[in-house]
C-alpha positions in Angstrom: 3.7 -27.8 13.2 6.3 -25.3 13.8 5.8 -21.6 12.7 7.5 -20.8 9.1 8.5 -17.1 8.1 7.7 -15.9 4.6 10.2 -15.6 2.4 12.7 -12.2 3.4 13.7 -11.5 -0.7 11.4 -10.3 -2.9 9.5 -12.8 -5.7 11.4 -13.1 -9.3 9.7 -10.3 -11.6 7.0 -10.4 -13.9 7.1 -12.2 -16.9 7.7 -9.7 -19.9 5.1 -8.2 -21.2 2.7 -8.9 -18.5 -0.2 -6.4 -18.7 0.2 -4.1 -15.7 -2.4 -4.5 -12.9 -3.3 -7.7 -13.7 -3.3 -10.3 -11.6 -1.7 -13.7 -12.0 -3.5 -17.1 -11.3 -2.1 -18.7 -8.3 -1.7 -22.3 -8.0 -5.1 -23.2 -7.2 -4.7 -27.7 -6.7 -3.5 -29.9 -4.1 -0.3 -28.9 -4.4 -0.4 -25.1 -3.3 -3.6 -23.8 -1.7 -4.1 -27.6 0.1 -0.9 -28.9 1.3 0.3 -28.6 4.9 -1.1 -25.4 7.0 -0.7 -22.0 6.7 2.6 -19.9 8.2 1.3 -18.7 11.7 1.8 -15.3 11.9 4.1 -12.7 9.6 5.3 -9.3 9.2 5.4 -9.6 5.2 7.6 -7.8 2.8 6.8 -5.9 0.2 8.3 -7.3 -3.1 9.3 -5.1 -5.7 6.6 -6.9 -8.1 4.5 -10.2 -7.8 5.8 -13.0 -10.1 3.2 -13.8 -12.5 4.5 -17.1 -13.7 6.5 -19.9 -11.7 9.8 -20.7 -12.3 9.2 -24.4 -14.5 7.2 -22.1 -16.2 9.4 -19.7 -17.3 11.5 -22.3 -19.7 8.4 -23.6 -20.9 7.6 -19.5 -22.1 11.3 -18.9 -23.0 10.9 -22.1 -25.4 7.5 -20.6 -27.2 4.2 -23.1 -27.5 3.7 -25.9 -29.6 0.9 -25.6 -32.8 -1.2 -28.0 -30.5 -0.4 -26.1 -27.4 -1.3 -23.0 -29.3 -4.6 -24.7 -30.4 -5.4 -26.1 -27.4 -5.0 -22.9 -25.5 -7.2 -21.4 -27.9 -9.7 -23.7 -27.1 -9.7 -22.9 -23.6 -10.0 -19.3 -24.2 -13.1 -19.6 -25.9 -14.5 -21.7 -23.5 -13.7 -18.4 -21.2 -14.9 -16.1 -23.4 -18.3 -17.9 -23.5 -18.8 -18.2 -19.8 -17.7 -14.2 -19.6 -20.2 -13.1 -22.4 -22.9 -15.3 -20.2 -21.7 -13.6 -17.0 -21.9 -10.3 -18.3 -17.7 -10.2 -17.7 -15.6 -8.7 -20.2 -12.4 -10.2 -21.8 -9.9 -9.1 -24.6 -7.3 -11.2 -26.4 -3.8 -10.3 -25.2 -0.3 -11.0 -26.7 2.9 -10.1 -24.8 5.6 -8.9 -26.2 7.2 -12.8 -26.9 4.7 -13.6 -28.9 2.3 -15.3 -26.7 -1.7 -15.1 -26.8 -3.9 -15.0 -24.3 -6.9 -13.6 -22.8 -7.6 -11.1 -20.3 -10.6 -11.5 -18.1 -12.2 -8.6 -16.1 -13.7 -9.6 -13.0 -16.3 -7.5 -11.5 -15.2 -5.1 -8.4 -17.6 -2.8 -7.7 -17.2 0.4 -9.7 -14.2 -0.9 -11.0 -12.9 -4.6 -12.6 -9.9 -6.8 -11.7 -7.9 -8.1 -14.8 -6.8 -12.0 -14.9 -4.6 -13.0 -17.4 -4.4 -16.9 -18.8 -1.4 -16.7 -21.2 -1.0 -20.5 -20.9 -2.8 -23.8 -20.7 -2.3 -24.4 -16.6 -3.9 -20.7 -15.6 -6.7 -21.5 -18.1 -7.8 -24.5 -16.8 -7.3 -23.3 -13.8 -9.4 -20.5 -14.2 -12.0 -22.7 -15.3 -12.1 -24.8 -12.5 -13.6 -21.8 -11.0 -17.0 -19.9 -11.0 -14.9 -16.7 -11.8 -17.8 -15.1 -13.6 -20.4 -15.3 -10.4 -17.7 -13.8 -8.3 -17.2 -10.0 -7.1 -13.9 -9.2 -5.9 -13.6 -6.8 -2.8 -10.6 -4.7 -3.1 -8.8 -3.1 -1.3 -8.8 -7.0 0.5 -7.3 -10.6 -0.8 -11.4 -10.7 -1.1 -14.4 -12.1 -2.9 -17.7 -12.8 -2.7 -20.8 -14.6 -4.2 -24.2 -12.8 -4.7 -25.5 -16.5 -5.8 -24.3 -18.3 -2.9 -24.2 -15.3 -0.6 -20.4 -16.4 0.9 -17.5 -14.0 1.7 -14.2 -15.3 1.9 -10.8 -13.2 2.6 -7.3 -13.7 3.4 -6.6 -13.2 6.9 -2.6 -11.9 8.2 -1.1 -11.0 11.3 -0.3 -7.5 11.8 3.1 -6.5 13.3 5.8 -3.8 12.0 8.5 -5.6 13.4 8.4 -9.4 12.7 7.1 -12.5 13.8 3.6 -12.5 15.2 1.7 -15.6 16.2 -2.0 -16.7 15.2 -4.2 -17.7 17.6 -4.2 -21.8 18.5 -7.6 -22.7 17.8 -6.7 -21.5 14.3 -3.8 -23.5 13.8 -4.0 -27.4 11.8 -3.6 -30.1 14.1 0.0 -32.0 13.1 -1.8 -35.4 14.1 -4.8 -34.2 11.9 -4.0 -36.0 8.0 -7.2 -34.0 7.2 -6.1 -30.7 9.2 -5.4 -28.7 6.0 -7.9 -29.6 4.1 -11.4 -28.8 6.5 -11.7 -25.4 7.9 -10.0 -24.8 11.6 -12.6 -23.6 13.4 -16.1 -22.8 12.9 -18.4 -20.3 14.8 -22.1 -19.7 14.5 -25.1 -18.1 15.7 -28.2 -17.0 14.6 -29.6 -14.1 14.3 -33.6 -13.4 13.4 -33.8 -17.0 12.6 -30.9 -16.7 10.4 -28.1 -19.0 10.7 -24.8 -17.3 10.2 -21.2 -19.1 10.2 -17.9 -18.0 10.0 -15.3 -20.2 9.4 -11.3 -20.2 9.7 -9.6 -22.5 7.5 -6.7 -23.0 4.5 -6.9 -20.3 1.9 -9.7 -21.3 -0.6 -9.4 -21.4 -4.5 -10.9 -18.4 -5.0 -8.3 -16.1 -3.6 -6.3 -17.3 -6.1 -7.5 -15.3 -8.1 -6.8 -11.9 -6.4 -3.8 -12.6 -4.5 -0.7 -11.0 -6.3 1.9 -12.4 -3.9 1.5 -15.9 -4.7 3.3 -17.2 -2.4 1.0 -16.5 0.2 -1.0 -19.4 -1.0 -1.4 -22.0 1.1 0.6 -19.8 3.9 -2.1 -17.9 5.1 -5.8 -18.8 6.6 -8.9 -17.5 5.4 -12.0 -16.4 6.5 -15.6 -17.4 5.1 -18.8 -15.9 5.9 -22.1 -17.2 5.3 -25.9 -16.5 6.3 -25.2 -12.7 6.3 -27.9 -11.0 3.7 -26.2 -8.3 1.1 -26.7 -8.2 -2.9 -24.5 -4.8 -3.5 -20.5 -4.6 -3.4 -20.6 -2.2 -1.0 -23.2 -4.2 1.7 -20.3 -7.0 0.9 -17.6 -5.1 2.0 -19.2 -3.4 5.0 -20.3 -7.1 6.3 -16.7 -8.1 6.1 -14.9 -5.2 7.6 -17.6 -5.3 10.8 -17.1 -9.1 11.5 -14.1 -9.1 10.6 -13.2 -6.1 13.2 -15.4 -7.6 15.8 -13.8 -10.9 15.3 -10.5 -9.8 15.3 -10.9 -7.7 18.4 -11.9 -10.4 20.6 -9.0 -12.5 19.3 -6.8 -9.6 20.5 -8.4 -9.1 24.0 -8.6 -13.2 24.4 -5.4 -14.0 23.2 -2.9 -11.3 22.1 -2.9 -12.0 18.3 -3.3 -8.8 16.2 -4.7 -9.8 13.3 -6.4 -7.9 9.8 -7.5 -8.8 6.8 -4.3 -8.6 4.0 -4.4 -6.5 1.1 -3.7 -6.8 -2.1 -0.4 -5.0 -3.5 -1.3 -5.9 -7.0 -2.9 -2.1 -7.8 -1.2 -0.5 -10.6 -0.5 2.4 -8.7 1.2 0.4 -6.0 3.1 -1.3 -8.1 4.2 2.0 -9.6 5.3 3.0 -6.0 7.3 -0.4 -5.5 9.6 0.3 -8.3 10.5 3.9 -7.2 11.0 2.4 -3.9 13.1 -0.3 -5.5 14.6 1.7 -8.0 18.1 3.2 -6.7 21.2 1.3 -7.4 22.2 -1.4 -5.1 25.5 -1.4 -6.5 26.4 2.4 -5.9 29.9 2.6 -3.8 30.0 3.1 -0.2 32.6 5.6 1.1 33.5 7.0 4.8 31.0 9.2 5.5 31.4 12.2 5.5 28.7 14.2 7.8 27.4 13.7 11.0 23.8 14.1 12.1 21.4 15.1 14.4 20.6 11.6 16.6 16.7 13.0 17.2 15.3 13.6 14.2 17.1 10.7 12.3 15.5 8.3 15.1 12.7 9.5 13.2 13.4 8.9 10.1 14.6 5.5 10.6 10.9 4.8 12.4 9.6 5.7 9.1 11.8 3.2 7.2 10.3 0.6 9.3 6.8 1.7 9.1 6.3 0.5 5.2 3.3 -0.8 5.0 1.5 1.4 7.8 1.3 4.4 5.7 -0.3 7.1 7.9 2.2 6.0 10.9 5.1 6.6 7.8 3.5 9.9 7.0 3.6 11.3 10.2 7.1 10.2 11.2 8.4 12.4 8.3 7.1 14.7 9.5 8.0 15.0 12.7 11.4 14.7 11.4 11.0 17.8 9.2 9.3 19.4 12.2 12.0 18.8 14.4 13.8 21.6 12.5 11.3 24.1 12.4 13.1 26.7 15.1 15.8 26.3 13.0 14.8 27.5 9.8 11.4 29.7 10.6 13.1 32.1 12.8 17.2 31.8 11.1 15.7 34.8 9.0 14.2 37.3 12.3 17.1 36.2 14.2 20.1 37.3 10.9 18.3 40.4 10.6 18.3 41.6 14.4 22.0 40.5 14.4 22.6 42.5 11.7 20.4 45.3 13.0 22.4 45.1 16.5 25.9 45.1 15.0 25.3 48.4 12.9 27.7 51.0 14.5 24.7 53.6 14.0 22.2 51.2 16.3 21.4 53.1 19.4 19.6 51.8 22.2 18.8 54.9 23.5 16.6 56.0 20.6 13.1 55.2 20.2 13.3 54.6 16.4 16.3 52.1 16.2 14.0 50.1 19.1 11.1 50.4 16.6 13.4 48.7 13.9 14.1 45.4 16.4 10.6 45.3 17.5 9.1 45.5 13.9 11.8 42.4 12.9 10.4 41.0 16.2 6.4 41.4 15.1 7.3 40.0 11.8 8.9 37.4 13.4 5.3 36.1 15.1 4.0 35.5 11.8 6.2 32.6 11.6 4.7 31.1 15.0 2.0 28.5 12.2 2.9 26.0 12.4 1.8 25.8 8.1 4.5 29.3 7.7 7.6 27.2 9.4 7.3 24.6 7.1 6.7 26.3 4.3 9.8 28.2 5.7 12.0 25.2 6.0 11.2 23.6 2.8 12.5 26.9 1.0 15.7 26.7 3.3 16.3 22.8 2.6 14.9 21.7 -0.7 16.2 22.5 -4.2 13.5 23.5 -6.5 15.3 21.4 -9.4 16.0 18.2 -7.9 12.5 18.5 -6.2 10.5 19.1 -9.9 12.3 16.2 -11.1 11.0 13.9 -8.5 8.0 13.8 -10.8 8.7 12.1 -13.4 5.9 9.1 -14.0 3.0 10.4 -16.3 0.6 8.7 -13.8 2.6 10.7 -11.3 2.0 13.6 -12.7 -1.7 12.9 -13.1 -2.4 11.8 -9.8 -0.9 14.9 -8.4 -2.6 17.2 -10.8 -6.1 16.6 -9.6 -7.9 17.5 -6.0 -10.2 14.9 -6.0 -8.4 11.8 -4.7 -7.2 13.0 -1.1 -9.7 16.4 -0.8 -5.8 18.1 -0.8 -4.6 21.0 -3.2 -2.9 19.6 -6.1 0.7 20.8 -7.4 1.7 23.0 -10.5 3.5 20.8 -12.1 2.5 22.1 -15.1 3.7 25.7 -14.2 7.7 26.2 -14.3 6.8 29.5 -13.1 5.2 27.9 -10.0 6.8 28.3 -6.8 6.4 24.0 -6.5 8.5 24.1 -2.6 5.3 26.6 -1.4 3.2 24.4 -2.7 4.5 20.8 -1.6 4.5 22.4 2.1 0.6 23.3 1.7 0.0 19.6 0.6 2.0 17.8 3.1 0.5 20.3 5.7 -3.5 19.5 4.9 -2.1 15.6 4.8 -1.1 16.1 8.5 -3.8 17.8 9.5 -6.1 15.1 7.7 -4.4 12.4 9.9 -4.0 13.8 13.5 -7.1 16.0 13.2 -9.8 13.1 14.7 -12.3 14.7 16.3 -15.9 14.5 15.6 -17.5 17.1 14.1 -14.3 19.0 13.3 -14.6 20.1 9.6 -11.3 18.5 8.2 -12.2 15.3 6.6 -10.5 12.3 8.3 -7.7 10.6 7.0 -8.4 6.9 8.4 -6.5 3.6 8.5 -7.0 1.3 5.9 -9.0 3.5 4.0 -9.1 3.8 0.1 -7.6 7.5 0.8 -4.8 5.9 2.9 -3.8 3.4 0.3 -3.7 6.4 -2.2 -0.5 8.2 0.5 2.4 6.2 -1.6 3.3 8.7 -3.5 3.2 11.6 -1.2 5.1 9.6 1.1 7.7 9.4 -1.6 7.5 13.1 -1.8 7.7 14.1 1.8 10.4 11.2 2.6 12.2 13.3 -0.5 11.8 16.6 1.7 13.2 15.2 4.8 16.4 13.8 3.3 16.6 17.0 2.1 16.2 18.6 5.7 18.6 16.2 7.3 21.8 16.6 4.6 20.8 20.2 4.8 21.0 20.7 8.7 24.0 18.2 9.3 27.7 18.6 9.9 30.8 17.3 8.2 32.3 15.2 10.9 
């Protein structure tokens, strides 16, 4: 079967008055998560915002239920709520803003709960065709898993930053197979203390329906399942399938060149948040001659940024640089203007000691400057402008998430404080984020900033802010042409 790419334009938006963070039920029959196999291998894009309903959906909402639909959906709901009250889940009625009444099921995840909502009679049914009160889901992962049956199963992509990427053959349907997308692909075991353990690669399960917010990945992607490994906490669940999935993975890689990972789930209401201020600026706005000319270095790396969406320490990083690249500049503009000036005073004299002592004290002051943390605090002052930069935050969970220490161990901003010197203080933050990520020795007392980490998921907004400052660094160090 030939390779297909996903979709390059983002899915239609959420239905209005969609509860945010919840996550819409896929097609979980025949027709979606069974039918032909998966597309091998793809860079994916990052709609703006999952759809939650399809499109012969959407007339069927715009037209409003039936009395007997409305009773019948009804029906179904309490059929859910019964199975949640027995499964120790909770769910709460939920009307959107058309009128239509639902119910809102929160799955287990941990420390935390993933919302499903069934605002119509095809996700209710659907969602009891499925034991969605024995399952736990594993975020950050397209992930569940069973504590009854003791099964993992997760979404498996390929990773690439700049397009098409290949899965490995043995994972691909056979196209003289009928059956190919139906059974799993492949199928590996051992055992291990007597224990027999599986994992198997094969079309992506009903389950993930449930978590997947993009749901067009259904059916597109493969999955993984692993059974015969022992764990009855989330986080033994999640540690089994990030080891055999990185072992697994990594021998794919050495054997046959496929980079692969396990795909995550965009569907977080803070990522979601992020997506619209990504998607936010108007795509209509006129396009003139342009007017200045840049420097071709550090706009290299700002463009690698651009393309690095979805990587989001790589993104961080190569902001940075780009700011950095104009540190000379702007840390030593000040020392260098004041021994100009110092020099051109018709009562400067070489030849005495205390007009020396005036250059060399400019000079000392000068070294202070030589941090790395001073010149970017020193080109942030030069470059940003404290208005435009306070009302970058805007969002109340913006606002929150900046306020507070305790999500990325970094010093949060005064936003509270018009008297604040916010510039000073954005430099300190983007400066412990660096040294968080390039600071990766053991034993060193920063605290690491990993890959696919829950901290790393948490960068969006900062990389807003710090994509903010180098704009600001670029327009204020170019030229008009």
């Amino acid at each position: 079967m030939p390779n297909e790419r996903e979709p390059s334009q983002p899915e239609p938006p959420a239905a209005t008055g969609a509860t945010e963070g919840a996550i819409p039920l896929a097609s979980t029959d025949g027709s979606t998560t069974r039918e032909g196999a998966p597309t091998l291998g793809v860079a994916e894009p990052t709609p703006p915002e999952p759809a939650v309903i399809e499109e012969d959906e959407e007339e069927e909402a715009a037209a409003g239920p039936t009395p007997a639909e409305q009773a019948e959906l009804a029906r179904l709901c309490r059929e859910i709520e019964a199975r949640c009250g027995a499964g120790g889940l909770k769910c709460e009625s939920v009307t959107t803003s058309d009128g239509r009444s639902g119910l809102r099921v929160l799955l287990k995840a941990g420390r935390d709960h993933r919302a499903v909502q069934a605002l119509t009679i095809d996700a209710a049914t659907k969602l009891l065709r499925l034991p969605f009160e024995k399952l736990v889901v594993l975020p950050p992962y397209v992930a569940v898993c069973s504590y009854e049956t003791q099964t993992i199963v997760a979404l498996v992509t390929a990773v690439s930053l700049i397009g098409f990427r290949p899965l490995p053959r043995p994972w691909q349907p056979r196209d003289d197979d009928p059956e190919a997308g139906h059974g799993p692909y492949a199928r590996y075991e051992s055992t291990v203390d007597g224990v027999p353990r599986a994992i198997e690669v094969g079309p992506c399960p009903d389950e993930l329906a449930l978590v997947e917010s993009r749901p067009y990945r259904i059916g597109r992607l493969p999955a993984i399942r692993l059974s015969g490994f022992a764990f009855g906490t989330f986080d033994r669940a999640k540690q089994i399938l990030e080891e055999v999935s990185d072992s697994l993975f990594f021998d794919v890689d050495l054997k046959t060149g496929s980079a692969l990972a396990l795909a995550r789930d965009i569907g977080l209401p803070r990522s979601r948040t992020i997506a619209r201020l990504r998607w936010s600026k108007d795509r209509n706005a006129d396009i003139a001659f342009p007017r200045a000319t840049y420097d071709h270095e550090p706009m290299s790396l700002y463009w690698y940024a651009r393309q690095a969406r979805g990587v989001p320490l790589l993104e961080f990083l190569a902001y940075y640089q780009c700011i950095e690249f104009y540190f000379p500049t702007y840390a030593e503009a000040e020392a260098q203007k004041r021994v100009r000036n110092t020099l051109k005073d018709p009562a400067f004299d070489p030849s005495k000691d205390a007009d020396i002592a005036r250059v060399v004290r400019i000079l000392s002051a000068r070294r202070g400057l030589s941090e790395e943390r001073a010149q970017l605090k020193a080109t942030v002052a030069a470059c940003v402008d404290p208005e435009r930069l306070r009302d970058l935050f805007a969002d109340e969970d913006q606002i929150e998430f900046f306020s507070k220490k305790k999500d990325l161990g970094v010093k949060s901003l005064p936003l509270g404080r018009t008297d604040a010197d916010l510039g000073e203080a954005v430099a300190e933050r983007i400066y412990e984020i660096r040294c968080k990520i390039v600071h990766t020795k053991g034993g060193d007392d920063t605290d690491l900033l990993l890959p696919f980490s829950k901290e790393a998921e948490l960068l969006g907004w900062d990389i807003e802010v710090i994509r903010f400052v180098a704009r600001s660094v670029l327009i204020a160090s170019s030229r008009f042409s």
